[in-house]
N, C-alpha and C positions, 0 to 999 in steps of 0.2 A: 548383496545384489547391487551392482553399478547402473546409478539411475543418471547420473549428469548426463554420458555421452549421446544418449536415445532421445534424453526428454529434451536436451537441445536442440537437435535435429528435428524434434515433435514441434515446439514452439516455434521457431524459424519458420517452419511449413505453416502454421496456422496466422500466428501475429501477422499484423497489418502493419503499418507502416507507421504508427503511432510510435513516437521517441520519447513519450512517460509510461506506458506499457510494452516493452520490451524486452529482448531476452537480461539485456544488462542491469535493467531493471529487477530483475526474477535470482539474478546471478549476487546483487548486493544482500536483496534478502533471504538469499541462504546462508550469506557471510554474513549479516548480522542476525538472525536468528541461532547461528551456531556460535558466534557468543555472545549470544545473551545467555545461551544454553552453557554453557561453560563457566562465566561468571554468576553464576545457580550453582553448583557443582551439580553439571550434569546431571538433572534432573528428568530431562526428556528421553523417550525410547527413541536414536539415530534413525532408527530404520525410517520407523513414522515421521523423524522431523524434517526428516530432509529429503521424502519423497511430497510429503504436502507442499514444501518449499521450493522446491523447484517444478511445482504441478499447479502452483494455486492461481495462476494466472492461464489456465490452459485454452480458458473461453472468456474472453476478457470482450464486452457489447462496450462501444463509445456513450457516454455521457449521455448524448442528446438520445441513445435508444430507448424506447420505452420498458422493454425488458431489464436494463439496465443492473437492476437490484437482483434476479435470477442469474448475475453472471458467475459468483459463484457455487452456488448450487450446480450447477452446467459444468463446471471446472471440475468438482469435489465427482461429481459422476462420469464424467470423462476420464479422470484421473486412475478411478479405480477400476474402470473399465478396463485400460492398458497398463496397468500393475497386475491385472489377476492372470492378466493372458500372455504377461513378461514371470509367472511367475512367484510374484509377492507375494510373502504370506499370511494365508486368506485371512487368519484368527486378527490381522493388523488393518487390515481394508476399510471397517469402519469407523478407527482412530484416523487415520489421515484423509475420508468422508469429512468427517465433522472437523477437523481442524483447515481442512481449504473452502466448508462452507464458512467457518464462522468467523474468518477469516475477514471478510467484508463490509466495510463501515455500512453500506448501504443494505446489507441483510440484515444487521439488527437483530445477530444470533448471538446471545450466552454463550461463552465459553467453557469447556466442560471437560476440559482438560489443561495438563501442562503445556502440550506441544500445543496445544488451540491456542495459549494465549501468549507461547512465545512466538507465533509468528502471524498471528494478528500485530502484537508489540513491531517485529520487524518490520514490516508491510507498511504499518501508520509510521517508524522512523523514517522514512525514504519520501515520506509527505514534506518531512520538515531540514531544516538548518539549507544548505548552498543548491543540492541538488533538486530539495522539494520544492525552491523556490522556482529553479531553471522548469522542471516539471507544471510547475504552477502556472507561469505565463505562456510555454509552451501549447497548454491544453488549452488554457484561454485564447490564444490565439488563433488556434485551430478552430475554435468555436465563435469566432465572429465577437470577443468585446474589447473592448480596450482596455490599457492597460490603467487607467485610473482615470479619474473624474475629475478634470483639473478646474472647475468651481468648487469642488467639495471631498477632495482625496481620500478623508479620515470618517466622510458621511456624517457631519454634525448635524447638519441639516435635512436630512433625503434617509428615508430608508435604506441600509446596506442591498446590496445585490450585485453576488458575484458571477452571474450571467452576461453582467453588462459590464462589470467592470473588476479587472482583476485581482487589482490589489485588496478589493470589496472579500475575497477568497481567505484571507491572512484572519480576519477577525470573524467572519462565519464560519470556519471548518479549521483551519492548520491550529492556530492558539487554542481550541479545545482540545487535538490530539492531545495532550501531552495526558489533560485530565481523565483519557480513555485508557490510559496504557496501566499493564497489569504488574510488570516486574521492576524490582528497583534498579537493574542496571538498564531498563528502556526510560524509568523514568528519568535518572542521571544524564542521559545521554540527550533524551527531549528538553532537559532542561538549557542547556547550553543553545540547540538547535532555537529553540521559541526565541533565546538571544541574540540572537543572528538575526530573526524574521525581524524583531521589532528593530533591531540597527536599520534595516533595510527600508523598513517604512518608515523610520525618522528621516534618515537620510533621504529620500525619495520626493517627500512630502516636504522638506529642507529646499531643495533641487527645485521643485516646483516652482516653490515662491508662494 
């Protein structure tokens, strides 16, 4: 069953305007959940991974909504709602359910499967190394903080808080993906990524003064 060309089309019409939940967004994490799935040998059923993966973003709420944490659930039943009526089949519908709910840092769902937690894995890589970072200040920016606290950048002093301040974002959320991730070739790959983040806030905090 050919899902890329439709669920493009599906995404495009639904996403907003948001440039860290978009379709290229949706498009890096099928490419890297397809190899993470490959350096596994192939461990995951295709069908399922690659419709969760190109679906798991299908109902994507902004930050500041209060539903926020149901975005995927909303996704995972959207998704299978236009798989069953494109077709998919059915005995697969609640593997790629549960793989684009549990998908989400902010559900706080167990992974309960292969394909669950190879693109949970992918999902949290695209938080980290160049582009998670672009994504990082981008959202921040859309959400009214600045980019750092230039009395206190590293928060020695002040409680962290990445609402107000962005780079505050790197050591409450990005620095612990790494510790969430399931597979060794996502952890390999977070590992290098988390080295980037912290060049950046040397650097950054260097820059300051």
């Amino acid at each position: 069953m050919e899902i890329e060309g439709w669920a493009v089309q599906e995404l495009r019409r639904r996403m907003d305007a948001d440039g860290a939940h978009d379709v290229a967004h949706v498009a890096r994490v099928v490419r890297m959940a397809r190899q993470i799935d490959r350096e596994l040998g192939h461990l995951c059923d295709p069908a399922v991974l690659t419709a969760a993966a190109w679906l798991h973003d299908l109902v994507s709420l902004p930050k500041s909504h209060p539903e926020r944490a149901r975005s995927s659930l909303l996704s995972a039943d959207e998704a299978v709602d236009l798989l069953g009526r494109r077709g998919f089949p059915t005995e697969k519908l609640g593997q790629v359910h549960h793989a684009i709910h549990a998908h989400s840092f902010s559900a706080g769902l167990p992974c309960r499967s292969i394909e669950a937690e190879v693109l949970q894995d992918a999902d949290r890589l695209d938080a980290l190394g160049a582009i998670g970072l672009a994504r990082c200040f981008y959202t921040a920016g859309r959400m009214g903080a600045q980019i750092f606290d230039p009395d206190d950048p590293l928060a020695a002093r002040r409680p962290l808080d990445d609402r107000a301040f962005a780079l505050d974002h790197l050591p409450v959320k990005l620095y612990r993906i790494a510790d969430t991730l399931h597979t060794l070739p996502a952890r390999r790959i977070a590992a290098a990524r988390v080295a980037l983040l912290k060049s950046f806030e040397a650097a950054l905090v260097e820059e300051a003064g």
